[in-house]
C-alpha positions as CSV (number, residue, x, y, z in Angstrom):
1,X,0.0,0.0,0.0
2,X,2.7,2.7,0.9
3,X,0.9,5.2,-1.2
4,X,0.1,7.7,1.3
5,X,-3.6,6.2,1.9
6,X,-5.5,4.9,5.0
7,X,-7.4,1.7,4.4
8,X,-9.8,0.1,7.2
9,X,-11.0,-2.9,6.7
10,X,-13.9,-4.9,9.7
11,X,-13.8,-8.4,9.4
12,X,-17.4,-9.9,10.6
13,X,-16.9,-13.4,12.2
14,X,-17.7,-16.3,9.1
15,X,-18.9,-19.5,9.2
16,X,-18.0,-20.7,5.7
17,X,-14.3,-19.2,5.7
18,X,-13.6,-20.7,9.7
19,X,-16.2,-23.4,10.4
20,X,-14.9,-23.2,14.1
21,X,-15.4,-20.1,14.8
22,X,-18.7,-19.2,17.1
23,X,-20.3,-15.8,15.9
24,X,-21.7,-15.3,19.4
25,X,-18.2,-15.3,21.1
26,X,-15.8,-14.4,18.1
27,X,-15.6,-10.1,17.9
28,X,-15.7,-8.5,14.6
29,X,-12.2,-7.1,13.7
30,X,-11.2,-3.6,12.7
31,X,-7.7,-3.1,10.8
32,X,-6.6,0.1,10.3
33,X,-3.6,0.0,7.9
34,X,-1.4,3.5,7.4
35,X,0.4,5.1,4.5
36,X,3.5,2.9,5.4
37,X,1.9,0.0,5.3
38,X,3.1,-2.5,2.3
39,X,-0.2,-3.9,2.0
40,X,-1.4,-7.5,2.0
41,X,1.2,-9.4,-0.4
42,X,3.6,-9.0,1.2
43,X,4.4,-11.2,4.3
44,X,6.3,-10.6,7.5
45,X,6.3,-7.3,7.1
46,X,5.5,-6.5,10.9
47,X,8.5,-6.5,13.3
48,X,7.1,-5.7,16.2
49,X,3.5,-5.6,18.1
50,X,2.2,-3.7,20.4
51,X,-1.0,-3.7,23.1
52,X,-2.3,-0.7,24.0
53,X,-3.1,-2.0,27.8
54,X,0.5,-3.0,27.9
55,X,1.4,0.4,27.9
56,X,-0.9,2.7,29.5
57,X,-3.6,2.3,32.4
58,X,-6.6,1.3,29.4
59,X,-9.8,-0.3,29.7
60,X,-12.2,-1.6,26.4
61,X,-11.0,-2.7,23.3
62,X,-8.1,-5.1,22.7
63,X,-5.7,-2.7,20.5
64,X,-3.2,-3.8,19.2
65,X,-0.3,-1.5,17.1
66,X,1.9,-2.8,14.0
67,X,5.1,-1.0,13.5
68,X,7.5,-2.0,10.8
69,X,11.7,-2.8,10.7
70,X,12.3,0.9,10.5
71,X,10.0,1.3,13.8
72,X,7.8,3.1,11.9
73,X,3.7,2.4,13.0
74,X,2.0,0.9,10.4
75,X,-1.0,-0.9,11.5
76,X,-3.5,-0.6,14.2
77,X,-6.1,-3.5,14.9
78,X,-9.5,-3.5,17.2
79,X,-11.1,-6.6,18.6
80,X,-14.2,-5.7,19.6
């Protein structure tokens, strides 16, 4: 992606792509992907990973935050 665009993507829990998962229990997903980000294809392109709660005093949301090899944050993903 690394074309200067913000792309957020919600992934609904889906019976036909994970046949395990339970759509009561299972928490859409939000991903947030940054200019920086290089987009789907390509793989390992996270370094590091980063929970919000880890970090500060933070109730809700799992958050989680992407950064790159460079450090640079790339990604940001909600489970709801």
């Amino acid at each position: 992606m690394a074309n200067g665009k913000i792309e957020l993507k919600i992934a609904e829990s889906d019976l036909e792509v994970d046949p395990d998962c339970d759509p009561e229990e299972d928490s859409p997903v939000a991903y947030l992907s940054l200019p920086d980000h290089p987009g789907e294809s390509t793989s390992g392109c996270v370094k590091k990973m980063l929970r919000l709660s880890d970090l500060v005093d933070y109730e809700g949301a799992d958050i989680y935050m992407d950064f790159d090899a460079a450090g640079r944050l790339i990604g940001i993903e909600i489970l709801a």
